[in-house]
MDTraj code that builds the backbone (N, CA, C; nanometers):
import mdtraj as md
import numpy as np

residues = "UNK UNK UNK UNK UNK UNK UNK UNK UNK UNK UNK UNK UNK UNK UNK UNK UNK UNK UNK UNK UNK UNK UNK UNK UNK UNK UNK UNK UNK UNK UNK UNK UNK UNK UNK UNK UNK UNK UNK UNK UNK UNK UNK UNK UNK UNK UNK UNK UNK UNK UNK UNK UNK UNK UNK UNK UNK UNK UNK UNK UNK UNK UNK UNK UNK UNK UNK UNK UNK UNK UNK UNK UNK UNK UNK UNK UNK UNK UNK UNK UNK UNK UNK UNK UNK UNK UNK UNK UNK UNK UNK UNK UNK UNK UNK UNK UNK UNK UNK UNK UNK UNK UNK UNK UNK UNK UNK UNK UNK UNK UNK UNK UNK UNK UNK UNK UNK UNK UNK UNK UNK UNK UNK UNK UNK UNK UNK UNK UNK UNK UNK UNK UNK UNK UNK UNK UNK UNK UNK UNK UNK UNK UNK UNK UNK UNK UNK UNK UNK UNK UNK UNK UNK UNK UNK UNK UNK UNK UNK".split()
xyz = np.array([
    [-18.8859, -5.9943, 5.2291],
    [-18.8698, -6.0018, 5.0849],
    [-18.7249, -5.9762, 5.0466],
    [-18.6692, -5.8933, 5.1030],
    [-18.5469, -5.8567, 5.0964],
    [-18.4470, -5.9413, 5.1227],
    [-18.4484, -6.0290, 5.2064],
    [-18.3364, -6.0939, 5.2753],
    [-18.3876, -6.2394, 5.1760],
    [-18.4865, -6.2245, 5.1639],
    [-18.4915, -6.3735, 5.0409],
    [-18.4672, -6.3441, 4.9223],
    [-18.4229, -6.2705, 4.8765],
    [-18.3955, -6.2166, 4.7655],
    [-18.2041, -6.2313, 4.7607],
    [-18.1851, -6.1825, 4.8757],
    [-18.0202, -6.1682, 4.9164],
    [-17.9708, -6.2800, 4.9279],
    [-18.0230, -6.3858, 4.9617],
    [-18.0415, -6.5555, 5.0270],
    [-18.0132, -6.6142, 4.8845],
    [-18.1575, -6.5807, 4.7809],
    [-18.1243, -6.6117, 4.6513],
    [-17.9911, -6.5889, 4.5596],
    [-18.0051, -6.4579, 4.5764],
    [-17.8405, -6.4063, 4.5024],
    [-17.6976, -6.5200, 4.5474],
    [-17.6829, -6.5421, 4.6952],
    [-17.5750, -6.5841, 4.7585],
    [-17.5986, -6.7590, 4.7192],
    [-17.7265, -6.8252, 4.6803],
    [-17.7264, -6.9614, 4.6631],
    [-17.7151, -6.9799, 4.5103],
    [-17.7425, -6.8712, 4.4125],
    [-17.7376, -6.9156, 4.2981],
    [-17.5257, -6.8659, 4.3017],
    [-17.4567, -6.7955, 4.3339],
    [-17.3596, -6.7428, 4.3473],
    [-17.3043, -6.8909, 4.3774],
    [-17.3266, -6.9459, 4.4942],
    [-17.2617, -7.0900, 4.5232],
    [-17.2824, -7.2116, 4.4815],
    [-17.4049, -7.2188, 4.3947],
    [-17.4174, -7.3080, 4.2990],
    [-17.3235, -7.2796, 4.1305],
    [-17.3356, -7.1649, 4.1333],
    [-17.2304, -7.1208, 3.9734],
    [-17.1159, -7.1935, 3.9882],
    [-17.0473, -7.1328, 4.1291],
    [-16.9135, -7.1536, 4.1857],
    [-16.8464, -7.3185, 4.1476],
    [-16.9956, -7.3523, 4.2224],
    [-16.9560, -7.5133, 4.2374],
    [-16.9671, -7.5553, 4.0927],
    [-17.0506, -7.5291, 4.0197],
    [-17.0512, -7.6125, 3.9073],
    [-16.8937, -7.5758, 3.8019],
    [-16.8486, -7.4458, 3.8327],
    [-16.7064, -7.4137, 3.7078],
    [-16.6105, -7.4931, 3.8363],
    [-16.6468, -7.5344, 3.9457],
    [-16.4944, -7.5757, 3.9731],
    [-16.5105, -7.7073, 3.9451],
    [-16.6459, -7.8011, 3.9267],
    [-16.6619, -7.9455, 3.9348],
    [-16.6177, -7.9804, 3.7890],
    [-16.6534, -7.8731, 3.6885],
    [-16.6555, -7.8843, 3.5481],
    [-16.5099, -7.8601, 3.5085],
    [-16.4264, -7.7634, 3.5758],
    [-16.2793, -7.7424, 3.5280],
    [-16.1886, -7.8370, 3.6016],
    [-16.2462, -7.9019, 3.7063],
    [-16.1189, -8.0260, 3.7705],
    [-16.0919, -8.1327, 3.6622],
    [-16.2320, -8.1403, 3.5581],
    [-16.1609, -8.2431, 3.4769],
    [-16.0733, -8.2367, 3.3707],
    [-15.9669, -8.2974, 3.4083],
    [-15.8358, -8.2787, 3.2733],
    [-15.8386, -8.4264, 3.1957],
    [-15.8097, -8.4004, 3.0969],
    [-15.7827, -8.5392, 2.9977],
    [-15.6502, -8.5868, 3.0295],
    [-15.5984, -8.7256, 3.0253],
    [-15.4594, -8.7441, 3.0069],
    [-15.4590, -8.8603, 2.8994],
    [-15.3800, -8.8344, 2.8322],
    [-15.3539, -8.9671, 2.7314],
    [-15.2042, -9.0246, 2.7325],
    [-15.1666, -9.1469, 2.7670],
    [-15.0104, -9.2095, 2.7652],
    [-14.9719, -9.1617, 2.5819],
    [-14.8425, -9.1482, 2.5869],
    [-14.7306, -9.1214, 2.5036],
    [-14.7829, -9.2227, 2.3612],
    [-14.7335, -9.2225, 2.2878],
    [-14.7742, -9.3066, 2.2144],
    [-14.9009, -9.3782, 2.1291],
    [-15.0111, -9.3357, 2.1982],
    [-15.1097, -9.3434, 2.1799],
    [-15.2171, -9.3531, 2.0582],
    [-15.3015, -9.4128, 1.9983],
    [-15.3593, -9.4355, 1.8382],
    [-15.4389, -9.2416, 1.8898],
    [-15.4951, -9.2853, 1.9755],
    [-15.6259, -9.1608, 1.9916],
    [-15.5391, -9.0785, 2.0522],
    [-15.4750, -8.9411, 2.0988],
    [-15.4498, -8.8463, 2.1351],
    [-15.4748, -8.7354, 2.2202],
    [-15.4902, -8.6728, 2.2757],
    [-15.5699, -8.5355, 2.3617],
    [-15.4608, -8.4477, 2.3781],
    [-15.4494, -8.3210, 2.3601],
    [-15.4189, -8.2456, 2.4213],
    [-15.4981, -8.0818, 2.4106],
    [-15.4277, -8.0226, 2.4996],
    [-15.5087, -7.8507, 2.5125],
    [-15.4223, -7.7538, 2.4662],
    [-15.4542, -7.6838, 2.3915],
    [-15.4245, -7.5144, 2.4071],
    [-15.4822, -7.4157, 2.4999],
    [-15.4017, -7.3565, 2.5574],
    [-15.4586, -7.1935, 2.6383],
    [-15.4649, -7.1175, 2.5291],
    [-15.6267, -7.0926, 2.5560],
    [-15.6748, -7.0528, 2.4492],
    [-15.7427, -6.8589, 2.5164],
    [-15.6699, -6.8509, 2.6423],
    [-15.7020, -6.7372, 2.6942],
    [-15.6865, -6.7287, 2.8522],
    [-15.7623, -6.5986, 2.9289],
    [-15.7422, -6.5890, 3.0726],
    [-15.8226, -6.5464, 3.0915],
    [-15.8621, -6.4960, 3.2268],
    [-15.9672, -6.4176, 3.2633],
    [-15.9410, -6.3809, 3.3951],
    [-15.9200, -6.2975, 3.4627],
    [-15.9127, -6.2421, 3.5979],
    [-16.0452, -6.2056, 3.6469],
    [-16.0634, -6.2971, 3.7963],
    [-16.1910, -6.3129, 3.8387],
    [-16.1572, -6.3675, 3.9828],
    [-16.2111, -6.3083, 4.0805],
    [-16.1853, -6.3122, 4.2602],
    [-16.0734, -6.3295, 4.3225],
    [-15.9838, -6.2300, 4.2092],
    [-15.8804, -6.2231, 4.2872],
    [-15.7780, -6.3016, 4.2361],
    [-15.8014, -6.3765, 4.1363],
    [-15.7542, -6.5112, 4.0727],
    [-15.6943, -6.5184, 3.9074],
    [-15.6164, -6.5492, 3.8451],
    [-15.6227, -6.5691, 3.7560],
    [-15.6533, -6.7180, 3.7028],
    [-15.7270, -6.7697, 3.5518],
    [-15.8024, -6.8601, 3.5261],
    [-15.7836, -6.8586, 3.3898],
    [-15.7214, -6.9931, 3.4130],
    [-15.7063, -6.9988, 3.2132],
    [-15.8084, -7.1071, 3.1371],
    [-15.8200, -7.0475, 3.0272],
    [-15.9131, -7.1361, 2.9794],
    [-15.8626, -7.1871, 2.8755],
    [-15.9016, -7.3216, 2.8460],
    [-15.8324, -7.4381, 2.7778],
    [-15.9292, -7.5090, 2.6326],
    [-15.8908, -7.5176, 2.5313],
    [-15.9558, -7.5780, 2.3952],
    [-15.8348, -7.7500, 2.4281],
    [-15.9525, -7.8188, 2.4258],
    [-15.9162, -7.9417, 2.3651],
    [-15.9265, -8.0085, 2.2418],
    [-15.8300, -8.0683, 2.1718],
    [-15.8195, -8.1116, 2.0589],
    [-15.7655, -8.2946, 2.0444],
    [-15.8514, -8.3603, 1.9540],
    [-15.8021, -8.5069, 1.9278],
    [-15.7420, -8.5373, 1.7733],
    [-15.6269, -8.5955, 1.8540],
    [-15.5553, -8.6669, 1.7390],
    [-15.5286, -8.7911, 1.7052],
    [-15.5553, -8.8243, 1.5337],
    [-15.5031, -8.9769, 1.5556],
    [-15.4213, -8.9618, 1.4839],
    [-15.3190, -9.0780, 1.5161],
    [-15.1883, -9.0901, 1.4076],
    [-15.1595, -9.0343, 1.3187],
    [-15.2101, -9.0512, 1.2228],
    [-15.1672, -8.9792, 1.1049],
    [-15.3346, -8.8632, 1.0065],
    [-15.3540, -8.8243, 1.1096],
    [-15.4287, -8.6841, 1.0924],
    [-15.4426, -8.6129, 1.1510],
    [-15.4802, -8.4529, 1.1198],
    [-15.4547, -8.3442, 1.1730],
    [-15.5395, -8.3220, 1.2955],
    [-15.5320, -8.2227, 1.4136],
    [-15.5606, -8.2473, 1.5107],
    [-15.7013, -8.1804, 1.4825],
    [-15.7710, -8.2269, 1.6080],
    [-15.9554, -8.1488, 1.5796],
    [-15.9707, -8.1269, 1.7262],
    [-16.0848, -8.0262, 1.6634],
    [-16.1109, -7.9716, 1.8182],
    [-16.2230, -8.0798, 1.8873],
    [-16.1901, -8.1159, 2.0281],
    [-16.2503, -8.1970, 2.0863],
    [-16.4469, -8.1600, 2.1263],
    [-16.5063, -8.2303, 2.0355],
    [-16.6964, -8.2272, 2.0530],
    [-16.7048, -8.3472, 2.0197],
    [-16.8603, -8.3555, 2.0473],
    [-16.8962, -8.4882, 2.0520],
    [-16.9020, -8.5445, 1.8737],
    [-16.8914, -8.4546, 1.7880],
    [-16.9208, -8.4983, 1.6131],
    [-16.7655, -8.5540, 1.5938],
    [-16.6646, -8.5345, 1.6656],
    [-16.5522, -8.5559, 1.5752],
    [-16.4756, -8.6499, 1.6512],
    [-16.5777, -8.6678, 1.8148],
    [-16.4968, -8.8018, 1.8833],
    [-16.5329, -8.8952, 1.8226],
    [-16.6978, -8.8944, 1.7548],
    [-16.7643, -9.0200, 1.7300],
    [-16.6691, -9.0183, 1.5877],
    [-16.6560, -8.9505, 1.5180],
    [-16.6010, -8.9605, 1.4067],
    [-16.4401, -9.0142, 1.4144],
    [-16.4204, -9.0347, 1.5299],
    [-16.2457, -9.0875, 1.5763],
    [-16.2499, -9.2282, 1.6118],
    [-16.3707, -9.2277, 1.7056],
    [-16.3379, -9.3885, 1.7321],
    [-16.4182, -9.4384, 1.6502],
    [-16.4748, -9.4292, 1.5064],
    [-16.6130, -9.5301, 1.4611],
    [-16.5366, -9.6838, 1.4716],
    [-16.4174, -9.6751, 1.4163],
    [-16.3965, -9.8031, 1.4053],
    [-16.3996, -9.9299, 1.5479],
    [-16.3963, -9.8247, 1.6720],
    [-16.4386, -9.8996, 1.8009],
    [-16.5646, -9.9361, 1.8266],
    [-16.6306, -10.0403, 1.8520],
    [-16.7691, -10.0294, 1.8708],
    [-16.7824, -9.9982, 2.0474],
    [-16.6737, -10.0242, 2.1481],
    [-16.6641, -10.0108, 2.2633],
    [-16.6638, -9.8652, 2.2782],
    [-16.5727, -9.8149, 2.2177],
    [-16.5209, -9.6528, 2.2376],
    [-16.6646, -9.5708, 2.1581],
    [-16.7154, -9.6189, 2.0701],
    [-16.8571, -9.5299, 2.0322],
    [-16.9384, -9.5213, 2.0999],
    [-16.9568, -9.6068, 2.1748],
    [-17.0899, -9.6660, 2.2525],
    [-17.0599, -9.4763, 2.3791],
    [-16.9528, -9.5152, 2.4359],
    [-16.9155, -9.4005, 2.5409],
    [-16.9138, -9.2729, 2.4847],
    [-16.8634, -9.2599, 2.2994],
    [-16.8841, -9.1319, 2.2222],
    [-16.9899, -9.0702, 2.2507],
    [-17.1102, -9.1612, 2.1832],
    [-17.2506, -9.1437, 2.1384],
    [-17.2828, -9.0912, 2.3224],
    [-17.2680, -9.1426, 2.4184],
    [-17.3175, -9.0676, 2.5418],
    [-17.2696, -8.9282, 2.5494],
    [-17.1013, -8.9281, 2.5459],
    [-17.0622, -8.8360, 2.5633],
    [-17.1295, -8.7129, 2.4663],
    [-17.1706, -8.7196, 2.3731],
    [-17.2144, -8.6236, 2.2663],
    [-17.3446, -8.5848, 2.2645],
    [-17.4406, -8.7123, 2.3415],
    [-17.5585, -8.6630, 2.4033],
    [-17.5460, -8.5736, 2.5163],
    [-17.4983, -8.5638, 2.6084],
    [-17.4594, -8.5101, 2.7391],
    [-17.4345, -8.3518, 2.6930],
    [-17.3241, -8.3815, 2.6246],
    [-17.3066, -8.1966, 2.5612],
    [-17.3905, -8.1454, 2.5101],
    [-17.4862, -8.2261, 2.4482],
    [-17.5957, -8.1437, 2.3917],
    [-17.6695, -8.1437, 2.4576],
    [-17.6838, -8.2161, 2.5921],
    [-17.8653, -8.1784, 2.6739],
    [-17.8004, -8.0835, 2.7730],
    [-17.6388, -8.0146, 2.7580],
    [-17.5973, -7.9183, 2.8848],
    [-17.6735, -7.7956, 2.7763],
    [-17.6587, -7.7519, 2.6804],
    [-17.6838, -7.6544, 2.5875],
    [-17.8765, -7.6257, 2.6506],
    [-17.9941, -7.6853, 2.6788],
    [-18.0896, -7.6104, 2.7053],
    [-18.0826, -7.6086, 2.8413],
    [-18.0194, -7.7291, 2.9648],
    [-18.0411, -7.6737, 3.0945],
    [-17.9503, -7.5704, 3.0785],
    [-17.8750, -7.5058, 3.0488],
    [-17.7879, -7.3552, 3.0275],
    [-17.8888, -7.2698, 3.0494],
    [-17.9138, -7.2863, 2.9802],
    [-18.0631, -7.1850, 2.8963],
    [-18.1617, -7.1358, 3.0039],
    [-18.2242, -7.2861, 3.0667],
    [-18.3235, -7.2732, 3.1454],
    [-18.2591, -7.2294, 3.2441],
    [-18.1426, -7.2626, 3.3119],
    [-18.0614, -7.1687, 3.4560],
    [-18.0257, -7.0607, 3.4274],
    [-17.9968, -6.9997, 3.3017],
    [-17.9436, -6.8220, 3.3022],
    [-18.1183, -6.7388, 3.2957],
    [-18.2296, -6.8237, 3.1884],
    [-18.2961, -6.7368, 3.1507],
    [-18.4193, -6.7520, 3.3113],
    [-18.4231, -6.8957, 3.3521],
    [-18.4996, -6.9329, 3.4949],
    [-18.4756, -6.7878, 3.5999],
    [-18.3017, -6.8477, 3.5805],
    [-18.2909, -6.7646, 3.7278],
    [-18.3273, -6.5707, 3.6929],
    [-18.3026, -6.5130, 3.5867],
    [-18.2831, -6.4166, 3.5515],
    [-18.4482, -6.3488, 3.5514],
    [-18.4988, -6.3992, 3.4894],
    [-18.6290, -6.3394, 3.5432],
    [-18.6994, -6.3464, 3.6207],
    [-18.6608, -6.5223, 3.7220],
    [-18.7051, -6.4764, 3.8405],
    [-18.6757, -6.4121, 3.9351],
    [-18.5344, -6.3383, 3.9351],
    [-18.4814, -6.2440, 3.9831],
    [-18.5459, -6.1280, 3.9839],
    [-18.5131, -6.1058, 3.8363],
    [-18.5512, -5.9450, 3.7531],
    [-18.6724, -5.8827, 3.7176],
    [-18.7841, -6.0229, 3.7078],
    [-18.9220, -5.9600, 3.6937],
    [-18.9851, -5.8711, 3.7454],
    [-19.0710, -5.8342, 3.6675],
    [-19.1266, -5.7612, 3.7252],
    [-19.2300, -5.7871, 3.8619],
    [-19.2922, -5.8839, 3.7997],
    [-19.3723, -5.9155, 3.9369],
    [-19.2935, -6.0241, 3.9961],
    [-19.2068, -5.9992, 4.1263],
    [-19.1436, -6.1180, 4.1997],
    [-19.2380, -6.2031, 4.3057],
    [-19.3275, -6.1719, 4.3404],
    [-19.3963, -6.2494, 4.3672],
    [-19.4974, -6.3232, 4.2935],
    [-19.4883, -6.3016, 4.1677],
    [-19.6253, -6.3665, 4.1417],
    [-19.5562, -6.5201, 4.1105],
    [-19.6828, -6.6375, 4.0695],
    [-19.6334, -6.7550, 4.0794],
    [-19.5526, -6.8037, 3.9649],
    [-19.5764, -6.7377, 3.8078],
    [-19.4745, -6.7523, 3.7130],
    [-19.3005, -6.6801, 3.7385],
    [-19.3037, -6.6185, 3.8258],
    [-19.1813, -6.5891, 3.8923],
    [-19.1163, -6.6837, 3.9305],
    [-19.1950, -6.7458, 4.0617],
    [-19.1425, -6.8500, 4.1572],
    [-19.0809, -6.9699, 4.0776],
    [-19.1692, -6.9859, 3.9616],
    [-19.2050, -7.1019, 3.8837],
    [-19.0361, -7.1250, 3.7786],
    [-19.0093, -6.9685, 3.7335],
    [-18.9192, -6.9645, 3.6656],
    [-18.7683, -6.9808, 3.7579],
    [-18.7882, -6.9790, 3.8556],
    [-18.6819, -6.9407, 3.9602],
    [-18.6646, -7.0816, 3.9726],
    [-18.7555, -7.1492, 3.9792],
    [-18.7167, -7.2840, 4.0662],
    [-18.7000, -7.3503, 3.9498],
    [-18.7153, -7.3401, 3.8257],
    [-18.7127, -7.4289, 3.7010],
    [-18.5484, -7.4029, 3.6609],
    [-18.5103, -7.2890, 3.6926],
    [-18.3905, -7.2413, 3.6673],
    [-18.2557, -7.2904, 3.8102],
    [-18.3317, -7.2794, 3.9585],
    [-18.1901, -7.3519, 4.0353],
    [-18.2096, -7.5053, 4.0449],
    [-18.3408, -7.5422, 3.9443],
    [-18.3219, -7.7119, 3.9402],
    [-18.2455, -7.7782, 3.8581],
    [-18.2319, -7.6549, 3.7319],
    [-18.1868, -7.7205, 3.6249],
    [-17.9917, -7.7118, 3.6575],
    [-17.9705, -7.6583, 3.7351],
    [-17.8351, -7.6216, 3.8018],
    [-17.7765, -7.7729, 3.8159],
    [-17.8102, -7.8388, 3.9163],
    [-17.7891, -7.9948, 3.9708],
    [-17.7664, -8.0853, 3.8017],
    [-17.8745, -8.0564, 3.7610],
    [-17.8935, -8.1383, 3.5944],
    [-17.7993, -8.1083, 3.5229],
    [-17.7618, -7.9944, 3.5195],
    [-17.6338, -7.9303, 3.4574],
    [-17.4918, -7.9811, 3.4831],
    [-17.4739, -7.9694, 3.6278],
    [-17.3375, -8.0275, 3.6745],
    [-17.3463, -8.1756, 3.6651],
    [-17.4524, -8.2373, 3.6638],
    [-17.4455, -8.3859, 3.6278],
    [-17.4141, -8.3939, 3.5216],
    [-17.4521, -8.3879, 3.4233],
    [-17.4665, -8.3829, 3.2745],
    [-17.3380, -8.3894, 3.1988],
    [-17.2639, -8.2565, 3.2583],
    [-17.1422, -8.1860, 3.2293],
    [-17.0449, -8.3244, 3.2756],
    [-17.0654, -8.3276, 3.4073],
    [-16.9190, -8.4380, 3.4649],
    [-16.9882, -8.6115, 3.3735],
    [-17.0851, -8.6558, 3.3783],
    [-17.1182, -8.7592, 3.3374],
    [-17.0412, -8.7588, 3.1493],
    [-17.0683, -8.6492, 3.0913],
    [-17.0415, -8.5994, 2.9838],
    [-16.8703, -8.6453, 2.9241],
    [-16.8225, -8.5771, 3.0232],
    [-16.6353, -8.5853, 3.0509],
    [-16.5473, -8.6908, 3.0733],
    [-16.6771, -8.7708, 3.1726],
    [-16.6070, -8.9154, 3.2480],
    [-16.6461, -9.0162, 3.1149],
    [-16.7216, -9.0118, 2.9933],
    [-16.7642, -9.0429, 2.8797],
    [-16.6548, -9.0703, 2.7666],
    [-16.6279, -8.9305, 2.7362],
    [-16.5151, -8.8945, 2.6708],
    [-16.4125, -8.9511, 2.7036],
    [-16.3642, -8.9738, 2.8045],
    [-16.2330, -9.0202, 2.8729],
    [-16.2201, -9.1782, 2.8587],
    [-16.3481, -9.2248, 2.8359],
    [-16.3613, -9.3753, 2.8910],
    [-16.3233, -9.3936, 2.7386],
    [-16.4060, -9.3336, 2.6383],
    [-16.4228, -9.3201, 2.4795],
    [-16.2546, -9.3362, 2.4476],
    [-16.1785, -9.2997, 2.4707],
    [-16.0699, -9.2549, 2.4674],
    [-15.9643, -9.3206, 2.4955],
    [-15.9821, -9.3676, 2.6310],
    [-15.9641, -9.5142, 2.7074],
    [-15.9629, -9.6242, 2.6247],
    [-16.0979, -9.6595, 2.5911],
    [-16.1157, -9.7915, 2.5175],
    [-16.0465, -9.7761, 2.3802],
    [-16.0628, -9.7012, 2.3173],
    [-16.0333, -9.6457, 2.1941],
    [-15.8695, -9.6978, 2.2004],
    [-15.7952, -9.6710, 2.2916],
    [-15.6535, -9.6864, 2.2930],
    [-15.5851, -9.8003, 2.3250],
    [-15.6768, -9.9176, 2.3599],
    [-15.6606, -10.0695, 2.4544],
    [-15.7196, -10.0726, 2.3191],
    [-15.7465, -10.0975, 2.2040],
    [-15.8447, -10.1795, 2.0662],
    [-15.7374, -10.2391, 2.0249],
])
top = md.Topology()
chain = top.add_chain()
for i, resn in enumerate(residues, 1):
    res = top.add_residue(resn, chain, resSeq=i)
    for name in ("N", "CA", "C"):
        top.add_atom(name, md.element.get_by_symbol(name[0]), res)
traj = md.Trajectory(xyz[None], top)
């Protein structure tokens, strides 16, 4: 019981891992000149394994208006006039919003099937595995989400 328990700790540990490094490799770039815009503020740090880790707010700009913070309400609201670049919005803005309950189901899954009280019983197991499935769904979601935005952004700037 013990050593599956320890097994658990060390696979949900390397699934976290993997998903903030798959999710932070993606950077935006936009050429000079550009109708649509991107850039980031460091918007903070965090010291964590030894490491320091900055964390970044993205914001879109067009020409001649003020910059916004980058979500899916204010990309769609950037490119409407693209019907190419919406099409990739409207995904991208679904995606962010279906990461918001697998979140949910992997902190609250894994957490009580950890922490319960009864670890063996089968609503345990049940919550455990609903929670390192929704992990995979998550990191898809997230990168499918990004590569969206970018394309949105992309097209948006070739119109």
């Amino acid at each position: 019981m013990r050593f599956q328990l320890i097994s658990t700790y060390k696979l949900i540990l390397i699934f976290v891992c993997l998903s903030v490094l798959i999710c932070s490799c993606s950077q935006f770039s936009t050429p000079t000149g550009a109708r649509l815009a991107v850039s980031s503020a460091i918007t903070g740090s965090t010291y964590s394994n030894g490491k320091w880790h900055t964390n970044r707010t993205y914001y879109i700009k067009k020409q001649n208006e003020q910059p916004q913070k980058l979500n899916g309400r204010n990309l769609v609201a950037a490119v409407n006039d693209n019907p190419s670049a919406l099409s990739h919005a409207k995904v991208y803005k679904v995606m962010r919003t279906a990461t918001i309950p697998l979140f949910l189901t992997l902190f609250a899954g894994t957490t009580y099937g950890i922490l319960g009280r009864e670890k063996n019983s089968t609503l345990a197991r049940g919550f455990l595995t609903a929670g390192l499935i929704s992990l995979p769904a998550l990191i898809i979601t997230a990168s499918i989400g990004s590569r969206q935005a970018k394309k949105a952004i992309r097209k948006y700037n070739e119109f």
